[in-house]
C-alpha positions in Angstrom: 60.4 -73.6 -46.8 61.5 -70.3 -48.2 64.6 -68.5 -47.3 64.9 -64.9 -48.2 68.1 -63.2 -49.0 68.9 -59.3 -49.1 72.3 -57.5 -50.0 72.9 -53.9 -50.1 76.3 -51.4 -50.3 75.0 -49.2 -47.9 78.0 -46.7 -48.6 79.0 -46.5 -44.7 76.6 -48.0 -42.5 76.8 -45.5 -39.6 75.6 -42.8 -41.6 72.8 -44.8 -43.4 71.7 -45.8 -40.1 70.9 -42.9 -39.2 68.8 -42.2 -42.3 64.9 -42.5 -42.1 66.0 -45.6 -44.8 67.1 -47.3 -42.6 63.8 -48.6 -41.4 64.0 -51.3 -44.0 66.3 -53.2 -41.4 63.9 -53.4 -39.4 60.9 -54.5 -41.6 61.8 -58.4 -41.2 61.7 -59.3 -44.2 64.9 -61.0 -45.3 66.6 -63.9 -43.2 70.0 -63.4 -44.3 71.2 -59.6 -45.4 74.6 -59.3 -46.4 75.9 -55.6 -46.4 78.5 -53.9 -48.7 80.5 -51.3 -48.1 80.2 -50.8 -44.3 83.3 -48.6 -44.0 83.0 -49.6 -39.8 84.5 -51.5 -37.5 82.4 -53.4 -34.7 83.8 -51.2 -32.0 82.9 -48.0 -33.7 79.3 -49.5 -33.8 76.2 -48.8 -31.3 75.3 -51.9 -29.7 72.0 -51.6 -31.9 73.9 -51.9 -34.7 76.5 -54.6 -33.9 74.3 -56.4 -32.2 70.6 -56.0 -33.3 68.1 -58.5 -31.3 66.7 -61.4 -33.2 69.8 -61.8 -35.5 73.8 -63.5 -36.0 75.9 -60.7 -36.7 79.5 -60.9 -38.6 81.6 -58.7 -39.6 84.8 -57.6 -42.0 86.5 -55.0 -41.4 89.8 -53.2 -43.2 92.4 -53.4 -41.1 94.2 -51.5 -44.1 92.6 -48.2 -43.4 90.0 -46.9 -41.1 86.7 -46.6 -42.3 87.2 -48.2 -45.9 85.7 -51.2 -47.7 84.2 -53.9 -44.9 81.2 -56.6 -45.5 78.2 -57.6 -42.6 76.3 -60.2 -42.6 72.9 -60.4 -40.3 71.6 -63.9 -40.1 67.9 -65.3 -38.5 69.4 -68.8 -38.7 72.4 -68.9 -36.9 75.0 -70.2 -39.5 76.8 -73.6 -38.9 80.6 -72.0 -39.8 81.6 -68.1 -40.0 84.9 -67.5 -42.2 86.1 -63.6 -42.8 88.2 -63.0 -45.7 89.7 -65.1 -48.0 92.2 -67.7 -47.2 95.4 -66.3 -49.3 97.1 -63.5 -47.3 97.3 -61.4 -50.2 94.1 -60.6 -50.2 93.1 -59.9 -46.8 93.1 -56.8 -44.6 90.1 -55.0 -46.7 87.4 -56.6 -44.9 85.7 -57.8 -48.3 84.8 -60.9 -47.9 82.1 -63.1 -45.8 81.5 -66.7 -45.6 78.5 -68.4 -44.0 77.6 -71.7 -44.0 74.4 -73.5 -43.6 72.6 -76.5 -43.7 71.6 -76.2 -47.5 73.8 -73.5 -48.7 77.3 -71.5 -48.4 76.7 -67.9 -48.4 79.5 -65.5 -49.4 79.3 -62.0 -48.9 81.9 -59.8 -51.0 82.5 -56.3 -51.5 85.0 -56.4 -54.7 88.1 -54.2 -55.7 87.0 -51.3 -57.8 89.6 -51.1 -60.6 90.9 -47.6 -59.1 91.6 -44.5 -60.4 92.6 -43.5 -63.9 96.2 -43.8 -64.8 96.8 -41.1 -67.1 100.6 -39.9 -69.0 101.9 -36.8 -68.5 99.8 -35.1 -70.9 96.9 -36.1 -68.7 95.7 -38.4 -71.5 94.1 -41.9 -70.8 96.1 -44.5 -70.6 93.9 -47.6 -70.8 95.3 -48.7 -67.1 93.6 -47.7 -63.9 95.7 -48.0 -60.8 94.0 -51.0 -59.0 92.8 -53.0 -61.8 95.5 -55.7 -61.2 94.5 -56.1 -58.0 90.8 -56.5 -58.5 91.4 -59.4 -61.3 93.7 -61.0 -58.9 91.2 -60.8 -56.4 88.4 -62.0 -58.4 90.9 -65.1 -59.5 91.3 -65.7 -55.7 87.7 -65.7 -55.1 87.1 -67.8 -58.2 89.3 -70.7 -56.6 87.9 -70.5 -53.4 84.4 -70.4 -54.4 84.5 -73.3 -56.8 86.2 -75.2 -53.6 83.1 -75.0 -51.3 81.0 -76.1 -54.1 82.3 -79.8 -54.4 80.7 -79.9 -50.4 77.4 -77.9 -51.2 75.5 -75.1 -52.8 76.8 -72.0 -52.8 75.0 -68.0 -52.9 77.6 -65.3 -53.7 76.2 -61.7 -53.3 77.6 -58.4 -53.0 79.1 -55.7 -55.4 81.3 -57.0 -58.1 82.3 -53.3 -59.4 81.6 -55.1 -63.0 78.4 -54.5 -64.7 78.2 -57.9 -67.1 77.2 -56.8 -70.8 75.6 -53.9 -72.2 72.4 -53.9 -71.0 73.2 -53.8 -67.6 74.5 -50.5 -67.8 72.5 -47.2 -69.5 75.7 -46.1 -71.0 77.6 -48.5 -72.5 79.0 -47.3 -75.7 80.5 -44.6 -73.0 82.3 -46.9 -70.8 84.2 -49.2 -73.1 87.1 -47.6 -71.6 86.1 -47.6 -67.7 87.0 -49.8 -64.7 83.6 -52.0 -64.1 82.8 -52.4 -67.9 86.2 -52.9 -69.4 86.7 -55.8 -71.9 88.3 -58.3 -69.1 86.1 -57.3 -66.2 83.1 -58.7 -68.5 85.6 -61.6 -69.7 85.6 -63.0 -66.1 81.6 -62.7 -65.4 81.4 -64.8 -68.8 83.8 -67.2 -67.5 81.9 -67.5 -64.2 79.0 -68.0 -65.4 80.5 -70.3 -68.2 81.3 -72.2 -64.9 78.1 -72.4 -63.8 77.0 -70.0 -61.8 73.5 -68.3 -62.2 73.1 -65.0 -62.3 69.6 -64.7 -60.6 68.0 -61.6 -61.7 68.4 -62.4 -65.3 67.8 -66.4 -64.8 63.9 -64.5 -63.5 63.6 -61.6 -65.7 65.6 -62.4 -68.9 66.4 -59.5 -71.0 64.8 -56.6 -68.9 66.4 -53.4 -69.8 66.7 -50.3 -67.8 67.3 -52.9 -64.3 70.5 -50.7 -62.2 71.3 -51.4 -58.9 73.9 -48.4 -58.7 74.1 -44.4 -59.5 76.3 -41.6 -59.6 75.7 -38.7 -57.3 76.6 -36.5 -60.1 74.1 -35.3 -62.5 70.6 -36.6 -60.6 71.8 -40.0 -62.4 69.5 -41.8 -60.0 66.9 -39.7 -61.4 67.1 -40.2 -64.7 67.7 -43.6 -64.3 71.8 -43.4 -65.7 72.8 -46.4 -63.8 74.9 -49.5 -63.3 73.6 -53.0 -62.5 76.9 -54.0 -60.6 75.2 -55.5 -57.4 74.6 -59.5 -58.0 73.0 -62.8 -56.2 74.7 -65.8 -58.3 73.8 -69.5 -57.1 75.4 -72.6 -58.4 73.5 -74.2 -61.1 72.4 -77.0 -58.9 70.0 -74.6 -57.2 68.2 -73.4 -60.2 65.4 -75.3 -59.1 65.1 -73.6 -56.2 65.3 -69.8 -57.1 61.5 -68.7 -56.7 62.1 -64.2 -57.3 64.6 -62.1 -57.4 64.8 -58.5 -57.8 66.6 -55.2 -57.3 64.8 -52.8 -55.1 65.5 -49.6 -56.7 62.6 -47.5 -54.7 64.6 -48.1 -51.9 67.2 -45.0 -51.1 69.8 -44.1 -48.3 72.9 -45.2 -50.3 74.2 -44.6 -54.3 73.2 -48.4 -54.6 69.8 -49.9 -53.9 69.2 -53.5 -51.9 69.2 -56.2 -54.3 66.9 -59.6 -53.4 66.7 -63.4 -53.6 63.9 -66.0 -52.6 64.8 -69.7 -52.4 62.6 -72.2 -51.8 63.4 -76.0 -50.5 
């Protein structure tokens, strides 16, 4: 049996689904698609949308601010146990986080902090700091301890955007962006740690050393073009389903968002 998993930050997902892109909804082939980024609330949702025929919907939504940050999940199989958000109230109201469970598997959805904007001194020089950087390491500590809880019952997926793009070649500039949120020194200090842990990261656990693999671009500069990207968009599995990882991939053909879907096959 083969279960076949999709995430995507679709950037807002009213306006990508009104995109001619969106049609890869529709072209049933994933089971379970966790979404990123949704930046919508399930009331400001057409019923198509919220609750599209065939599958389990769930969603997170900020309660923080209006249209901001939010995670989806779409599910063939309906899922055993649906949690939203993590269980510490410091780190709820953003809508980033979905948990599924199933008979073989824990799914978690997550849209992580981005480390925020650049704090700069009164000179308008860097500063080394960025505003929400505190925040998204103490999220990603949060996440850490509840993640490495569900284990010790069964396997566990973890998709989504991590805002962290691992070493250098998972990003086309590195030697540029020693000093930016997503590739600074202990952002890649806690992927190492994760996966020091145990956790696979499934792209490179298929295609080793691959180079020029982004699952993210700016807007700016026809980045997407030229290929200037960021792979920041992740399926990790515990180690005890190593066995059962049969592809995974990044779909970077597919457009509608600054990201591109990112994909996972299991088989049992």
């Amino acid at each position: 049996m083969q279960i076949k998993l999709a995430s995507w930050n679709v950037n807002g997902l009213r306006a990508v689904s009104g995109k001619p892109d969106w049609s890869w909804f529709h072209k049933d082939t994933a089971d379970i698609i966790g979404l990123q980024e949704t930046k919508a609330s399930v009331d400001q949702l057409d019923k198509s949308l919220a609750e599209p025929e065939g599958w389990h919907a769930c969603f997170a939504s900020s309660v923080v601010k209006k249209g901001y940050s939010g995670v989806a999940v779409f599910s063939k199989p309906e899922p055993l146990r649906v949690q939203l958000e993590l269980p510490d109230a410091e780190w709820q109201g953003e809508g980033r986080i979905a948990h599924l469970e199933y008979e073989k598997f824990h799914f978690i959805n997550g849209y992580f902090p981005n480390g925020g904007a650049e704090i700069l001194d009164e000179n308008g020089k860097h500063q080394g700091k960025f505003k929400r950087l505190e925040y998204k390491m103490g999220f990603f500590e949060a996440f850490l301890n509840y993640a490495q809880e569900l284990r010790k019952s069964k396997p566990v997926v973890v998709c989504g955007d991590f805002n962290i793009a691992h070493k250098a070649i998972d990003l086309a500039r590195p030697r540029q962006n020693v000093l930016n949120t997503g590739y600074l020194p202990e952002e890649r200090a806690f992927l190492d740690r994760f996966v020091a842990l145990g956790w696979i990261d499934t792209f490179r656990h298929v295609h080793g050393e691959e180079e020029g693999a982004y699952s993210w671009w700016s807007y700016k500069s026809r980045a997407r073009e030229k290929n200037i990207g960021w792979r920041i968009d992740y399926f990790f599995v515990t180690e005890d389903l190593a066995g059962n990882i049969a592809d995974a991939w990044i779909e970077n053909e597919q457009f509608g968002s600054d990201h591109c879907p990112v994909r996972l096959t299991l088989e049992f």
